[in-house]
N, CA, C and O atoms as a printed pandas DataFrame, in Angstrom:
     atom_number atom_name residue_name chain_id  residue_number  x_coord  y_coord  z_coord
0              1         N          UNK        A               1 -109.383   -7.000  -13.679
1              2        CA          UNK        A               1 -108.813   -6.460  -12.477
2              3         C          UNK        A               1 -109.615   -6.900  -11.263
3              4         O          UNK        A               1 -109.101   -6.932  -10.145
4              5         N          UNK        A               2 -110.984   -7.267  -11.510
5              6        CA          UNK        A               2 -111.514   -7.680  -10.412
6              7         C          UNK        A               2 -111.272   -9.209   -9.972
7              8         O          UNK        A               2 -111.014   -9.820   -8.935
8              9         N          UNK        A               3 -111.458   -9.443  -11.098
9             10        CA          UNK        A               3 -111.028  -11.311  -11.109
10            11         C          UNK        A               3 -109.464  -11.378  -10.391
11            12         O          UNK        A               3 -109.232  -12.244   -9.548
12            13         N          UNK        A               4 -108.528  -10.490  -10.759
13            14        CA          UNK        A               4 -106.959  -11.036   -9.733
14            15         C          UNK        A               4 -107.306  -10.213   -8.745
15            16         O          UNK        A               4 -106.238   -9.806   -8.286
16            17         N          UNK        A               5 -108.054   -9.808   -8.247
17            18        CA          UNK        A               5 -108.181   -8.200   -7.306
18            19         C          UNK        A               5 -107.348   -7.886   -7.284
19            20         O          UNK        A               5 -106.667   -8.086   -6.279
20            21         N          UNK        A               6 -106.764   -7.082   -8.529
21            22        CA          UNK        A               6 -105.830   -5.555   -8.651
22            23         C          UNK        A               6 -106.142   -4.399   -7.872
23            24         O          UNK        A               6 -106.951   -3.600   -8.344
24            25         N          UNK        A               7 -105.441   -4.104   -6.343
25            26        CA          UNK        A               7 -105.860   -3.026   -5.807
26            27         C          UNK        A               7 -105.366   -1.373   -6.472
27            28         O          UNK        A               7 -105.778   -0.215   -6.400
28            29         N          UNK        A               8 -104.588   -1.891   -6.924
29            30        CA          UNK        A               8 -103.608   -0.818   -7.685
30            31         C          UNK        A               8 -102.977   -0.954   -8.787
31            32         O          UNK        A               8 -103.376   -1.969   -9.360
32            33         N          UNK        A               9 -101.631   -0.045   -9.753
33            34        CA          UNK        A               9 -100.566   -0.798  -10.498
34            35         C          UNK        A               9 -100.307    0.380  -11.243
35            36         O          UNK        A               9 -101.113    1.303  -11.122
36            37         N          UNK        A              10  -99.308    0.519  -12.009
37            38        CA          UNK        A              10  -99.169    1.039  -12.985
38            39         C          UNK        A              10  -98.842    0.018  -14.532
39            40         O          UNK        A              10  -98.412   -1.134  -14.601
40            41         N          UNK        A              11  -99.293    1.097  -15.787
41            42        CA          UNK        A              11  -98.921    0.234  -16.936
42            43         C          UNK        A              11  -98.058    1.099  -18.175
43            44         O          UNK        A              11  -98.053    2.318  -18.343
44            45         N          UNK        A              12  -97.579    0.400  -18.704
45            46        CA          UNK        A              12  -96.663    1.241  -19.911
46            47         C          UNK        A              12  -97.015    0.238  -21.062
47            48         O          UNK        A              12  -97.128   -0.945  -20.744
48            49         N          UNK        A              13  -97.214    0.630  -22.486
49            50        CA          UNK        A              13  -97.145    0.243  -23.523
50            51         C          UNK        A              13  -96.651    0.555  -24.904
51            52         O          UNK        A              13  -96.294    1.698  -25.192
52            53         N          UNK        A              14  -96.626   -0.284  -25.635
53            54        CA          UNK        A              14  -96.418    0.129  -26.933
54            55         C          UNK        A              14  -97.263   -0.617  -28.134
55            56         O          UNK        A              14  -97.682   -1.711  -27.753
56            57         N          UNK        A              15  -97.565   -0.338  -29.300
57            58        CA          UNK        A              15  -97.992   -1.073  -30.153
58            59         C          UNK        A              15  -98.281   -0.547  -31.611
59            60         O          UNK        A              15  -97.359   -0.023  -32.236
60            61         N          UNK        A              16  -99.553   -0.672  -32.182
61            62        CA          UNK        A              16 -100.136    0.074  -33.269
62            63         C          UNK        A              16 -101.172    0.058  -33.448
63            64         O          UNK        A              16 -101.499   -1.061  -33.842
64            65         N          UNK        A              17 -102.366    1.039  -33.353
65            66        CA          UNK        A              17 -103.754    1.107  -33.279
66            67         C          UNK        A              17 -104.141    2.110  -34.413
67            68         O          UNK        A              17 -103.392    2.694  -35.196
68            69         N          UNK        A              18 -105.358    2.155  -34.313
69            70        CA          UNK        A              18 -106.172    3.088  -35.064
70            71         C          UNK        A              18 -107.617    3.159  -34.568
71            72         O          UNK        A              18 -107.996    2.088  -34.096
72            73         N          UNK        A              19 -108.637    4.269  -34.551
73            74        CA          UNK        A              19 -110.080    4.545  -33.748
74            75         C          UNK        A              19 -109.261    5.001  -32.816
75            76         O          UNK        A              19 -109.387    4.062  -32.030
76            77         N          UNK        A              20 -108.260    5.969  -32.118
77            78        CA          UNK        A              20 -107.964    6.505  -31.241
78            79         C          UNK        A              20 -108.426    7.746  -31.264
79            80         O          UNK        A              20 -108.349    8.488  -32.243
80            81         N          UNK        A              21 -109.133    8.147  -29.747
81            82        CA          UNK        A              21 -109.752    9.071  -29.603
82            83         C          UNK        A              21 -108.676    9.029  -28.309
83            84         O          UNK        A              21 -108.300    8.147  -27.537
84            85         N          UNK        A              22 -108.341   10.678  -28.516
85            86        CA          UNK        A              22 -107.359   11.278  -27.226
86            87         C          UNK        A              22 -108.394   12.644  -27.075
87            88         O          UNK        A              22 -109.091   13.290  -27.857
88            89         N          UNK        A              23 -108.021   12.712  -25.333
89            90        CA          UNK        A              23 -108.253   13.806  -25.068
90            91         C          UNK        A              23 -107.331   15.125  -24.184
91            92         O          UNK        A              23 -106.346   14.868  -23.492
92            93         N          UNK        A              24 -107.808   16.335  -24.353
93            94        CA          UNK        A              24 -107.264   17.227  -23.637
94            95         C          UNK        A              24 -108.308   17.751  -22.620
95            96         O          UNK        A              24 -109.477   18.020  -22.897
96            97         N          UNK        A              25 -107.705   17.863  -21.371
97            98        CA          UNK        A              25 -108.829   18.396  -20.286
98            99         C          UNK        A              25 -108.809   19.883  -20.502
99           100         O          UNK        A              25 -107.704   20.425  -20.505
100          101         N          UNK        A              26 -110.091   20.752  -20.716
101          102        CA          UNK        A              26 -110.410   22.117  -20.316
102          103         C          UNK        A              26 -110.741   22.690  -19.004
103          104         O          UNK        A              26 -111.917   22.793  -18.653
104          105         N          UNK        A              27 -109.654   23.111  -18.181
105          106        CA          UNK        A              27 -110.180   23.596  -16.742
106          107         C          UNK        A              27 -111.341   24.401  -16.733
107          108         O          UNK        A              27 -112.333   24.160  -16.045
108          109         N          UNK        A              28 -111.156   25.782  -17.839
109          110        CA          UNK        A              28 -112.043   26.665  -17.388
110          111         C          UNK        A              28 -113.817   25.930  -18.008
111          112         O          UNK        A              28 -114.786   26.459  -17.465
112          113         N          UNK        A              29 -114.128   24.797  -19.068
113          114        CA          UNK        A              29 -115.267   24.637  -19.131
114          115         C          UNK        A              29 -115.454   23.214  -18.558
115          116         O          UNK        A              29 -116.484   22.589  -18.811
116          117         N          UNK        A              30 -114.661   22.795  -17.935
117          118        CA          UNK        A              30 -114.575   20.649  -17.450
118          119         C          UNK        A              30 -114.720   20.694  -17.712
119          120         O          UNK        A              30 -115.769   21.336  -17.665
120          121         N          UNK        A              31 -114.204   20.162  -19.076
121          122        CA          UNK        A              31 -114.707   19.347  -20.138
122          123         C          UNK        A              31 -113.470   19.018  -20.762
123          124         O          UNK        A              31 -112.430   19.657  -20.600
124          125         N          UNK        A              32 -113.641   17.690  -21.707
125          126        CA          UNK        A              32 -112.170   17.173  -22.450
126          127         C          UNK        A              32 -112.563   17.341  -23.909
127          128         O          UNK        A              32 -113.366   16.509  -24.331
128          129         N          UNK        A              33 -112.178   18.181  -24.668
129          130        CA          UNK        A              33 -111.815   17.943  -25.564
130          131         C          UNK        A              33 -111.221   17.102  -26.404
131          132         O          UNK        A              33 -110.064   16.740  -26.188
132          133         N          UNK        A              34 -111.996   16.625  -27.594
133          134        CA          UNK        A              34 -111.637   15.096  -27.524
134          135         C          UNK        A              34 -111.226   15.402  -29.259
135          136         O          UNK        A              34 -111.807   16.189  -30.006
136          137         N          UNK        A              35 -110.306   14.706  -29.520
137          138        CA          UNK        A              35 -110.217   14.095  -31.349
138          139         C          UNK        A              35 -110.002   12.855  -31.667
139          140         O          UNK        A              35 -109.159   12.187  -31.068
140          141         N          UNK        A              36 -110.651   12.429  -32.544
141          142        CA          UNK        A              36 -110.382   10.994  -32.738
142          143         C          UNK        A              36 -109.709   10.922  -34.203
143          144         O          UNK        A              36 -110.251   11.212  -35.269
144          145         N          UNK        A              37 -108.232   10.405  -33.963
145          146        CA          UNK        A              37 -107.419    9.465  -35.516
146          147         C          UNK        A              37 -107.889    8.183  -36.029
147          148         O          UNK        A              37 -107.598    7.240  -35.293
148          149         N          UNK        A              38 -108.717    7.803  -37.384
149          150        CA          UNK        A              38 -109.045    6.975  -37.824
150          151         C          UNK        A              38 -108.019    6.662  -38.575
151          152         O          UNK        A              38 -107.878    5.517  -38.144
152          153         N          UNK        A              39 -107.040    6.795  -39.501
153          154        CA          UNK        A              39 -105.958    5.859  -39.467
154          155         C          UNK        A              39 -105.091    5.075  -38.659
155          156         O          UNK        A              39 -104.666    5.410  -37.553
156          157         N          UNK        A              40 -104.857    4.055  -39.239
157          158        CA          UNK        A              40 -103.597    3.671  -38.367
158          159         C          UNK        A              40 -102.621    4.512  -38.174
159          160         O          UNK        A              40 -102.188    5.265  -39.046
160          161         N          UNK        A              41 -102.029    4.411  -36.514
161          162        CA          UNK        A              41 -100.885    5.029  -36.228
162          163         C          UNK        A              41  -99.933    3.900  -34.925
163          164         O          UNK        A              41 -100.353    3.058  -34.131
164          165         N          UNK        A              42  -98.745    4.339  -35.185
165          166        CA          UNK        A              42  -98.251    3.702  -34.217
166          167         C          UNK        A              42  -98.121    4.362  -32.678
167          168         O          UNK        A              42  -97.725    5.472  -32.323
168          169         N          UNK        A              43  -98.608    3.240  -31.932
169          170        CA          UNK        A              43  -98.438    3.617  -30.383
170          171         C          UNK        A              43  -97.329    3.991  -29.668
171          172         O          UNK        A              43  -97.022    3.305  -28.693
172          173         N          UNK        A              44  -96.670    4.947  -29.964
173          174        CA          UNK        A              44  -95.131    5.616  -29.237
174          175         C          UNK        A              44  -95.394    4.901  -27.487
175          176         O          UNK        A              44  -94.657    4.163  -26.831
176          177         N          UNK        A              45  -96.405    5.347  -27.238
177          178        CA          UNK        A              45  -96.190    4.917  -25.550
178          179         C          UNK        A              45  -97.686    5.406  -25.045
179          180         O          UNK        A              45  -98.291    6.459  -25.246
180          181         N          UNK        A              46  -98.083    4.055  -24.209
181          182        CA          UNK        A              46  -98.854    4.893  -22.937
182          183         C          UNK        A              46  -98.759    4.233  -22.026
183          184         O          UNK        A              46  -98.596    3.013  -22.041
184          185         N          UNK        A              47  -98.864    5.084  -20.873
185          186        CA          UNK        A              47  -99.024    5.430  -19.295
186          187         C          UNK        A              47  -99.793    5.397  -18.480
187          188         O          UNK        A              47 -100.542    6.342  -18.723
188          189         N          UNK        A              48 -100.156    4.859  -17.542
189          190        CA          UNK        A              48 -101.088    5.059  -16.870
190          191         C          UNK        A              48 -100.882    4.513  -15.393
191          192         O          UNK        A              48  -99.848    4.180  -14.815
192          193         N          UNK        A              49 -102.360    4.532  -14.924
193          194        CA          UNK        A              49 -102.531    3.884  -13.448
194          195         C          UNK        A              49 -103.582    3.440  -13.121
195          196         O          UNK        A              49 -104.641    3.742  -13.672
196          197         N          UNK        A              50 -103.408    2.211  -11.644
197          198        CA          UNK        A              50 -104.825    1.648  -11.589
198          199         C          UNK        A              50 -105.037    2.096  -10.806
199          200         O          UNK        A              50 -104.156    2.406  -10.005
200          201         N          UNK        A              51 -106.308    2.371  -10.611
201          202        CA          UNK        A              51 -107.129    2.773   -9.047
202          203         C          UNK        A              51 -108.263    2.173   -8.881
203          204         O          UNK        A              51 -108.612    1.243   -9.609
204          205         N          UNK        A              52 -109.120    2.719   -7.709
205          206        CA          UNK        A              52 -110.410    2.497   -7.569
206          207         C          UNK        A              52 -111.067    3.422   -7.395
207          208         O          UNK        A              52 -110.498    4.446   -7.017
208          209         N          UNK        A              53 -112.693    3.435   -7.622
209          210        CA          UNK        A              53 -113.437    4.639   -7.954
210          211         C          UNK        A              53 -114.573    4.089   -7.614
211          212         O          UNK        A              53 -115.467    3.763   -8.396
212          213         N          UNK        A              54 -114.574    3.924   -5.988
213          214        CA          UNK        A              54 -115.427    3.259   -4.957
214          215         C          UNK        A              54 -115.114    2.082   -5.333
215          216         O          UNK        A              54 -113.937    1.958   -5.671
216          217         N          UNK        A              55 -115.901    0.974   -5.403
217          218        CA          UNK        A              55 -115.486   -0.659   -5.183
218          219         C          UNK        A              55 -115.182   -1.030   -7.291
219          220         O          UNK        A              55 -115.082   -2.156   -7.778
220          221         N          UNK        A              56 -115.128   -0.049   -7.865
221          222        CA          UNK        A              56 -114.783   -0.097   -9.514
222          223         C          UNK        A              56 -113.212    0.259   -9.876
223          224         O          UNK        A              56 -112.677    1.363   -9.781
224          225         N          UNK        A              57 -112.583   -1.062  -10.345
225          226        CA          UNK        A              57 -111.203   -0.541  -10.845
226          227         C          UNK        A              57 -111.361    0.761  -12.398
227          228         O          UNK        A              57 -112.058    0.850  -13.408
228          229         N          UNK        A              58 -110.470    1.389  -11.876
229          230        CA          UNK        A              58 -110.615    2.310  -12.929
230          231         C          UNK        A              58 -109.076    2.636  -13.240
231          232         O          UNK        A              58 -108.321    2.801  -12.282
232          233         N          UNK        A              59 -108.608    2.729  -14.499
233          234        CA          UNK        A              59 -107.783    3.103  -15.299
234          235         C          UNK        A              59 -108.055    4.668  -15.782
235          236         O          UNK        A              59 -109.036    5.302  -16.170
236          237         N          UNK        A              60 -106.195    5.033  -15.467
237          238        CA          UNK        A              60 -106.233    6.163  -16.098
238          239         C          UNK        A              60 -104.740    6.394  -17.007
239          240         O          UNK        A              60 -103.633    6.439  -16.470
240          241         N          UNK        A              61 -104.982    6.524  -18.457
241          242        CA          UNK        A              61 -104.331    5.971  -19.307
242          243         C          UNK        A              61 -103.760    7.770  -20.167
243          244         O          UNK        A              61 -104.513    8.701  -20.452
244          245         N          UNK        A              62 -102.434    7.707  -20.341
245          246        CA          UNK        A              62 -102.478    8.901  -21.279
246          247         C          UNK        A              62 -101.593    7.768  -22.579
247          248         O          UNK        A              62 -101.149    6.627  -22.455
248          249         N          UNK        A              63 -101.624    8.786  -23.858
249          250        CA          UNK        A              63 -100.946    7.671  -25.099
250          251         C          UNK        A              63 -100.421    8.767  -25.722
251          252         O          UNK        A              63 -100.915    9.888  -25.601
252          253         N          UNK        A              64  -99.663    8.576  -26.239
253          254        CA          UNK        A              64  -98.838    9.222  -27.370
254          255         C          UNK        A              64  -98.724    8.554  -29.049
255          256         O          UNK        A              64  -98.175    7.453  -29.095
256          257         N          UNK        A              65  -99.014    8.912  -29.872
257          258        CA          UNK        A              65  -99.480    8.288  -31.218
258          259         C          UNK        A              65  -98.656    8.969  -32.301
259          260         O          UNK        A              65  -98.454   10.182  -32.239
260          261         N          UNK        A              66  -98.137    8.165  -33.372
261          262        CA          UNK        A              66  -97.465    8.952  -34.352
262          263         C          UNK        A              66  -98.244    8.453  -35.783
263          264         O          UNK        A              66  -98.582    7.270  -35.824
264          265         N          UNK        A              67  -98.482    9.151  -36.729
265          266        CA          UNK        A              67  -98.758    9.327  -38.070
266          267         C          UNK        A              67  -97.828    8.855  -39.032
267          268         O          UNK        A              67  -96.643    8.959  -38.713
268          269         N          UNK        A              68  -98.197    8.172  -40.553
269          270        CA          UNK        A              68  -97.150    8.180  -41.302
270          271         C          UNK        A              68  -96.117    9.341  -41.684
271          272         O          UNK        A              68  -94.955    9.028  -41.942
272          273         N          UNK        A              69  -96.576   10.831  -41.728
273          274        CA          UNK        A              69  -95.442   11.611  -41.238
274          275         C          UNK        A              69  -94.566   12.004  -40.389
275          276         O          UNK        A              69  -93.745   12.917  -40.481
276          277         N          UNK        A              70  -94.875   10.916  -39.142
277          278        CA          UNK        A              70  -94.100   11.650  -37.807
278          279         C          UNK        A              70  -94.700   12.186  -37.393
279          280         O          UNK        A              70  -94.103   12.703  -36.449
280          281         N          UNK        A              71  -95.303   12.386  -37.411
281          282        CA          UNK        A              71  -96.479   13.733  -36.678
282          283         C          UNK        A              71  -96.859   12.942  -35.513
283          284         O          UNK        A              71  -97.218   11.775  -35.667
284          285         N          UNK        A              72  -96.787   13.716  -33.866
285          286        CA          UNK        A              72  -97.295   12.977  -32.947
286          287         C          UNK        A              72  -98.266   13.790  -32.189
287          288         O          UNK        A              72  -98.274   15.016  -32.074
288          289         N          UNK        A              73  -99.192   12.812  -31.622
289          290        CA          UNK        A              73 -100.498   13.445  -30.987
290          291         C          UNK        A              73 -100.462   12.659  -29.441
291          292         O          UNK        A              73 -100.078   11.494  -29.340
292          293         N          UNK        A              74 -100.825   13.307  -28.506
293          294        CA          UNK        A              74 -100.821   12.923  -27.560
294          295         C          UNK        A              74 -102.307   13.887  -26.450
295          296         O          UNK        A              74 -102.770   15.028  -26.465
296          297         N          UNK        A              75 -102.549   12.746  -25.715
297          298        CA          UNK        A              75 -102.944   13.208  -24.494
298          299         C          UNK        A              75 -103.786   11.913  -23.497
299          300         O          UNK        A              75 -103.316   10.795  -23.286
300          301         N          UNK        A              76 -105.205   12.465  -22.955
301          302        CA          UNK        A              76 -105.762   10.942  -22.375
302          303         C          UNK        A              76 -105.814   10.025  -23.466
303          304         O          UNK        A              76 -105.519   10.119  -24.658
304          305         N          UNK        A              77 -106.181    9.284  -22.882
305          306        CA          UNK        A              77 -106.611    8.252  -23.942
306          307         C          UNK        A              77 -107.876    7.613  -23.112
307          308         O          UNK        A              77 -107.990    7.321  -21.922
308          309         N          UNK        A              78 -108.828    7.508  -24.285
309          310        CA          UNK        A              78 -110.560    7.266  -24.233
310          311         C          UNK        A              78 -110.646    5.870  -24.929
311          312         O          UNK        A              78 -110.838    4.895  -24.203
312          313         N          UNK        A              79 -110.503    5.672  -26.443
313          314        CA          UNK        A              79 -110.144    4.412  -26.607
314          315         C          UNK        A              79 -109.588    4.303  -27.881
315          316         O          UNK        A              79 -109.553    5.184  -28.740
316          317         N          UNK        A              80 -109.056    2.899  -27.966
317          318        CA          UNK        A              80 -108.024    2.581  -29.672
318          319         C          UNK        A              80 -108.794    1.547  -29.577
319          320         O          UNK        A              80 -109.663    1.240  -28.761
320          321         N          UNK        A              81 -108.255    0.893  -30.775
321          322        CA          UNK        A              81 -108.537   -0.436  -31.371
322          323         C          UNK        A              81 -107.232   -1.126  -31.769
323          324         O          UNK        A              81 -106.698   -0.150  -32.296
324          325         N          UNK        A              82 -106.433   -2.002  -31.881
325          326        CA          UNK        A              82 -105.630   -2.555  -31.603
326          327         C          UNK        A              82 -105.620   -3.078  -33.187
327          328         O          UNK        A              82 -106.349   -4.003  -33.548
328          329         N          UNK        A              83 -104.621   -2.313  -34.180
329          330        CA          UNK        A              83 -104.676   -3.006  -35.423
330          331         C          UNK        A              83 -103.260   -3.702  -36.230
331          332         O          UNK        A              83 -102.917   -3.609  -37.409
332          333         N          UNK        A              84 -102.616   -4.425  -35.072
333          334        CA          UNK        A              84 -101.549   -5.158  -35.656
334          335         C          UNK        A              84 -101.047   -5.787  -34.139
335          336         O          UNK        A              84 -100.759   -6.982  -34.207
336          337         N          UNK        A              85 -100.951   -5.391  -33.274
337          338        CA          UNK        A              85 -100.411   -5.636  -31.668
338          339         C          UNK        A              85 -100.483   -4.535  -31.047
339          340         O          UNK        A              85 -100.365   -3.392  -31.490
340          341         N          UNK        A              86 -100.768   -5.052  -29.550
341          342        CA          UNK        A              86 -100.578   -3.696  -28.401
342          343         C          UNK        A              86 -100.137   -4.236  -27.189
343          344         O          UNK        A              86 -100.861   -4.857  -26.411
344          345         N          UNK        A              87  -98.791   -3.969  -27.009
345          346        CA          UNK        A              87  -97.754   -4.877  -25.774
346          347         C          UNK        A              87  -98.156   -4.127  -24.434
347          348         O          UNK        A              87  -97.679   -2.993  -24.455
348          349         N          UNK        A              88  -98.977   -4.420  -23.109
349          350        CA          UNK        A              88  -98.543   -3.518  -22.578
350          351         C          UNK        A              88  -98.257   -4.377  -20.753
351          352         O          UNK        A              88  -98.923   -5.310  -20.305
352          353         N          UNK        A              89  -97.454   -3.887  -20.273
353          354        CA          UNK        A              89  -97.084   -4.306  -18.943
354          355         C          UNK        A              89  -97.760   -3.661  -17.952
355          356         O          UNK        A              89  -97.639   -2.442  -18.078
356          357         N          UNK        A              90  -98.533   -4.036  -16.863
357          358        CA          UNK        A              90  -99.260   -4.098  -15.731
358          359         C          UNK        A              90  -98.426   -4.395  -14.392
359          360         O          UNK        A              90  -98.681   -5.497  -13.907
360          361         N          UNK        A              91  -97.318   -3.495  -13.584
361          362        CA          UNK        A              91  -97.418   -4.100  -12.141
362          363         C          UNK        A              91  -98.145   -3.246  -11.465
363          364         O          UNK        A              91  -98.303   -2.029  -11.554
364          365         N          UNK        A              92  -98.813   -4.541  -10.364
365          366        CA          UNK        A              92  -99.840   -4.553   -9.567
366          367         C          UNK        A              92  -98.612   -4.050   -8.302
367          368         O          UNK        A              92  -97.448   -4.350   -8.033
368          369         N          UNK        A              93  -99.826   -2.982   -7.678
369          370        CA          UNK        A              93  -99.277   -2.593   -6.364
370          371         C          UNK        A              93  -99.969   -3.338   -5.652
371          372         O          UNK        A              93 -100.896   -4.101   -5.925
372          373         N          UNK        A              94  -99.159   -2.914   -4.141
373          374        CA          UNK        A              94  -99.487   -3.311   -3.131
374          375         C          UNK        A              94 -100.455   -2.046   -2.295
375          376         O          UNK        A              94 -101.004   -2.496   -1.290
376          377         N          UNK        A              95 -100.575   -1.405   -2.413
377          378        CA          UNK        A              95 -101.322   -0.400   -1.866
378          379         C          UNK        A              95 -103.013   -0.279   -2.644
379          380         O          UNK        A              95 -103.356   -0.717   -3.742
380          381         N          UNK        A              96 -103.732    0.373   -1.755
381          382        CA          UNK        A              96 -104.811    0.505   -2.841
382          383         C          UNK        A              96 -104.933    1.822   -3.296
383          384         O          UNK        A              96 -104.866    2.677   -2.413
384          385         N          UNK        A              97 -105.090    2.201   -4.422
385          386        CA          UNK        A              97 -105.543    3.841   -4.906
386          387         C          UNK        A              97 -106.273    3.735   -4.823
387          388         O          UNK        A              97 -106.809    2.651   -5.049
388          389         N          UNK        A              98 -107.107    5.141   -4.294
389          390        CA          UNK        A              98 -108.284    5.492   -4.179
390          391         C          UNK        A              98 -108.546    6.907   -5.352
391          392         O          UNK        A              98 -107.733    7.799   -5.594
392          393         N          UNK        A              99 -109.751    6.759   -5.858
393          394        CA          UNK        A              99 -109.769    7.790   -6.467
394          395         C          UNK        A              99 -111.288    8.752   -6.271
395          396         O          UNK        A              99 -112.330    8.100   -6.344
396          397         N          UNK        A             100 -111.388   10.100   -6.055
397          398        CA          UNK        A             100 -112.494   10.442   -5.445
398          399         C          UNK        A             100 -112.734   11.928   -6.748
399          400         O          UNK        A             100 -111.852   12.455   -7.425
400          401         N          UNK        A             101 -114.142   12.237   -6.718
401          402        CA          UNK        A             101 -114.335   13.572   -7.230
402          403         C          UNK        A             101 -114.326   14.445   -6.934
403          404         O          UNK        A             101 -115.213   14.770   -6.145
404          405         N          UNK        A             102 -113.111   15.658   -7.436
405          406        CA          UNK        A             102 -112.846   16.895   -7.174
406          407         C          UNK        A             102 -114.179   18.141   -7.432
407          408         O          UNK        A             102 -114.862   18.098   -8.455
408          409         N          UNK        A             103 -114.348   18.953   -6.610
409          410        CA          UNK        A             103 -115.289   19.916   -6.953
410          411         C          UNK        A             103 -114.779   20.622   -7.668
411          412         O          UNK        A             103 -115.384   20.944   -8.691
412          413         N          UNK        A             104 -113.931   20.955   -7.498
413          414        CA          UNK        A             104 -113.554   22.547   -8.434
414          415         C          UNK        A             104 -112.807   21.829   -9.215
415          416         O          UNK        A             104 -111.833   22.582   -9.182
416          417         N          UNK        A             105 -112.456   20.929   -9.933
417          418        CA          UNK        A             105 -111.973   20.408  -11.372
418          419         C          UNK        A             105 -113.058   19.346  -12.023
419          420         O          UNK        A             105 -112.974   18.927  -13.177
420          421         N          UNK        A             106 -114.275   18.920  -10.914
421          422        CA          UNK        A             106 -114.846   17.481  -11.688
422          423         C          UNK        A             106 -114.630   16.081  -11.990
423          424         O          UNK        A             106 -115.137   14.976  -12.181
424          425         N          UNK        A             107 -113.352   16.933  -11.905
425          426        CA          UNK        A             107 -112.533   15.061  -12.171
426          427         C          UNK        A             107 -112.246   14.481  -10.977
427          428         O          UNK        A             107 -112.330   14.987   -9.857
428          429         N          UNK        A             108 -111.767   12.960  -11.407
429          430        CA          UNK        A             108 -111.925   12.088  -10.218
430          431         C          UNK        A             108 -110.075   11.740  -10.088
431          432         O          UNK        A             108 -109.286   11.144  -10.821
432          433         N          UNK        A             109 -109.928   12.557   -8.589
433          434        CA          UNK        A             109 -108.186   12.545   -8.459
434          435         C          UNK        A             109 -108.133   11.674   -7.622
435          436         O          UNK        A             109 -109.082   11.313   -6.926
436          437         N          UNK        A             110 -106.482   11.029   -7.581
437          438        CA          UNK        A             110 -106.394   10.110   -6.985
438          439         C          UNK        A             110 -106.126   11.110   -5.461
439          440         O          UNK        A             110 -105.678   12.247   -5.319
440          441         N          UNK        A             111 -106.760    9.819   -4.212
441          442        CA          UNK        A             111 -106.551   10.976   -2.914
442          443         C          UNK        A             111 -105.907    9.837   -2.233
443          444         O          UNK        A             111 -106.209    8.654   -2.383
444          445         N          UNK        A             112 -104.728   10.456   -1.251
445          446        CA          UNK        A             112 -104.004    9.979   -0.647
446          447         C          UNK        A             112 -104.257   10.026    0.966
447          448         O          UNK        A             112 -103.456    9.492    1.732
């Protein structure tokens, strides 16, 4: 992202991974609760957006994952490993996101 200078973008994907660690955010302790699926599962979809986080592109990615039963898990996404393909599309905006740290959540929101 630095190499094309991506000021912005959104992305959508699909594929099949496994080492996926998703998380859920806890307001009342900041903190994310995290689980990680070591089987393979297939990548239903993820989402996200680009920003910046001072002069650092930063991604913020949620995924949705299904199990050989159907079973689906979802939330952030921290990281996968890519174990057959992972398709995913990138348009670059024209605007720049900015993204800054919230006090009373911790996290870093995008500010307009």
């Amino acid at each position: 992202m630095r190499k094309q200078d991506i000021k912005s973008g959104w992305l959508l994907g699909i594929g099949a991974v496994n080492d996926v660690t998703l998380g859920i955010f806890d307001l009342k302790s900041r903190r994310y609760v995290k689980r990680t699926f070591r089987a393979d599962h297939e990548l239903v979809s993820i989402t996200g957006n680009v920003a910046r986080l001072g002069r650092d592109p930063i991604l913020h990615i949620h995924a949705l994952i299904a199990d050989r039963r159907f079973r689906t898990f979802g939330g952030h996404l921290f990281s996968a490993r890519c174990c057959v393909t992972v398709e995913v599309m990138l348009q670059p905006g024209t605007a720049r996101l900015r993204r800054r740290p919230d006090p009373e959540t911790g996290l870093n929101l995008l500010a307009f």
